[in-house]
C-alpha positions in Angstrom: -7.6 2.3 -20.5 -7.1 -1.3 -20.5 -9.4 -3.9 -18.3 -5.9 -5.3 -16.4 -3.0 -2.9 -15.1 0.4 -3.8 -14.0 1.7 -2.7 -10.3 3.4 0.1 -12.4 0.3 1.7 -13.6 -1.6 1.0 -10.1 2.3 2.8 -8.5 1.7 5.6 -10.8 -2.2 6.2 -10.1 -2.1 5.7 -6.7 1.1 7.6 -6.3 3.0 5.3 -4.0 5.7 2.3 -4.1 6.3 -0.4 -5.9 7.0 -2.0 -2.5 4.0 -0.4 -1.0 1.7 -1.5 -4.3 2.9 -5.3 -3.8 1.9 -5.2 -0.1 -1.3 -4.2 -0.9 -1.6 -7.5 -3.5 0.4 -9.5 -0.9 -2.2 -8.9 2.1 -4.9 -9.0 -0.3 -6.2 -5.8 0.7 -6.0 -4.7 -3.2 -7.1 -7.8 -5.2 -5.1 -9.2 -8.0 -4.2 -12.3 -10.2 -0.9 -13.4 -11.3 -0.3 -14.4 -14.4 2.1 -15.8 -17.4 5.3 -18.4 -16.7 6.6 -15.6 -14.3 3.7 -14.9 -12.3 3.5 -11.6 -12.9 0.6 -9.1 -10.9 -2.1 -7.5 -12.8 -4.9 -5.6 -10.9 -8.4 -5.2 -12.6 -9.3 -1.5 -13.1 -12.1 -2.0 -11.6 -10.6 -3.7 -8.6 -8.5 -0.9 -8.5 -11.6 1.1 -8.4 -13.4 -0.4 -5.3 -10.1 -0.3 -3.4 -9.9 3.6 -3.9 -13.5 4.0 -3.0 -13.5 1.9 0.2 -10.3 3.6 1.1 -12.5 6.8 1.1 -15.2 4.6 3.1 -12.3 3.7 5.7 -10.9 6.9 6.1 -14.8 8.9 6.6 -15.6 6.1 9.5 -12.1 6.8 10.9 -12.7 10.5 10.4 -16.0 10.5 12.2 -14.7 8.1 14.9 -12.4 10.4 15.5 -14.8 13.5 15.9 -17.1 11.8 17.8 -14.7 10.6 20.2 -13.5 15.1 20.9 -17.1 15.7 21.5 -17.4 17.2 25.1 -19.1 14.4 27.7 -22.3 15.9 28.9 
């Protein structure tokens, strides 16, 4: 695979919008550089990498928030 993807490849692994993909770059939440005269967005595998696993981070803390919060109150 190549070192830089284009919001196509990251649509097509992540399985989601090219609108959704592009607000990911946009907030910054999935990092990314824009290159060439037209600015176009390339995302670093391994960028893409650490957004997948701290999504997984994110959604185990929300996951055990959430089961700690139906625990029965002694």
């Amino acid at each position: 695979m190549p070192r830089f993807l284009t919001l196509a490849d990251v649509c097509e692994q992540l399985q989601i919008s090219a609108a959704q993909a592009y607000a990911l770059v946009r907030s910054g939440e999935l990092k990314a550089i824009q290159v060439g005269g037209r600015g176009q967005w390339r995302v670093e595998e391994v960028k893409l990498e650490e957004y997948i696993q701290e999504s997984y981070a994110r959604t185990e803390r929300m996951v055990a928030e959430q089961q700690g919060s139906r625990s029965p109150q002694p």
